[in-house]
C-alpha positions in Angstrom: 38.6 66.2 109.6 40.9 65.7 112.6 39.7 67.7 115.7 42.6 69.4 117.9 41.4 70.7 121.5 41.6 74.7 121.2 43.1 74.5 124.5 45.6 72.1 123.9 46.1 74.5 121.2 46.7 77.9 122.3 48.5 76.7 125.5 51.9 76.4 122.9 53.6 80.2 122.9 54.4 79.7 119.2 50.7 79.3 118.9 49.5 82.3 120.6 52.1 84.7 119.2 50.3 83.5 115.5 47.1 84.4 116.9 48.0 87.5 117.9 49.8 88.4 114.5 46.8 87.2 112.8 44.4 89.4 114.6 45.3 92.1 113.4 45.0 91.0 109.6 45.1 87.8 107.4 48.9 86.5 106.5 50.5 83.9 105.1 53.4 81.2 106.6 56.1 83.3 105.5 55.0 86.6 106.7 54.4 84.9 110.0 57.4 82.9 110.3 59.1 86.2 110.1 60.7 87.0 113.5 59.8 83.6 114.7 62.5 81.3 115.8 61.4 78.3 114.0 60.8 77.4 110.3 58.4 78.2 107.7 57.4 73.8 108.3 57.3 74.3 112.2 54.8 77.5 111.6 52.8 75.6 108.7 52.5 72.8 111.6 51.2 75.1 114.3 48.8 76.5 111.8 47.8 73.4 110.9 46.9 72.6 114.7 44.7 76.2 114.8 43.0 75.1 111.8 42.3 71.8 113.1 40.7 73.3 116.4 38.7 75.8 114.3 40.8 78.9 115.7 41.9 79.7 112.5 40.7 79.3 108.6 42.8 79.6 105.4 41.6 81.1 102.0 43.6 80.1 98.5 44.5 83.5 96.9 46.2 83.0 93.6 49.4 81.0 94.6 49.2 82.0 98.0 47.1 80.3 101.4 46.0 83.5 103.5 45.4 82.5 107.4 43.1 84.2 109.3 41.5 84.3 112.6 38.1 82.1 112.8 35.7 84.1 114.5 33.5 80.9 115.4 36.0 79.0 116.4 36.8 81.7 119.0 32.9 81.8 119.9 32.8 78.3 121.2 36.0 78.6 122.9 34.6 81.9 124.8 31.4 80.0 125.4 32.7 76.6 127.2 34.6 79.7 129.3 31.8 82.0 130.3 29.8 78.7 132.0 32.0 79.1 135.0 
């Protein structure tokens, strides 16, 4: 698995507007892409960097890939912060 620097990662606005839709509850690309100016492929692409930094997780319901925030993934982060 690739590894994508959370900062790097949440320092894209796209980025942190899907973080803050996904804190609220678990969604898929097309319910997020949905006031977004950019395509369903441009969101899918963010997501993927979130997944790869371990800010996010995914879940396979039926037909359907559910994205979600990853707790952990926002532990370390909040870590590596609170040393300074």
């Amino acid at each position: 698995m690739s590894r994508f620097d959370p900062f790097v990662a949440i320092a894209d606005p796209n980025r942190r507007h899907l973080l803050m839709a996904l804190r609220r509850e678990p969604k898929t690309v097309t319910e997020l892409s949905e006031g977004l100016p950019i395509s369903r492929p441009a969101v899918s692409q963010h997501l993927k960097a979130l997944l790869d930094s371990d800010l996010v997780r995914v879940t396979p319901v039926g037909t359907k890939r559910f994205y979600a925030i990853n707790p952990e993934g926002f532990a370390s982060l909040n870590a590596w912060i609170r040393q300074f």
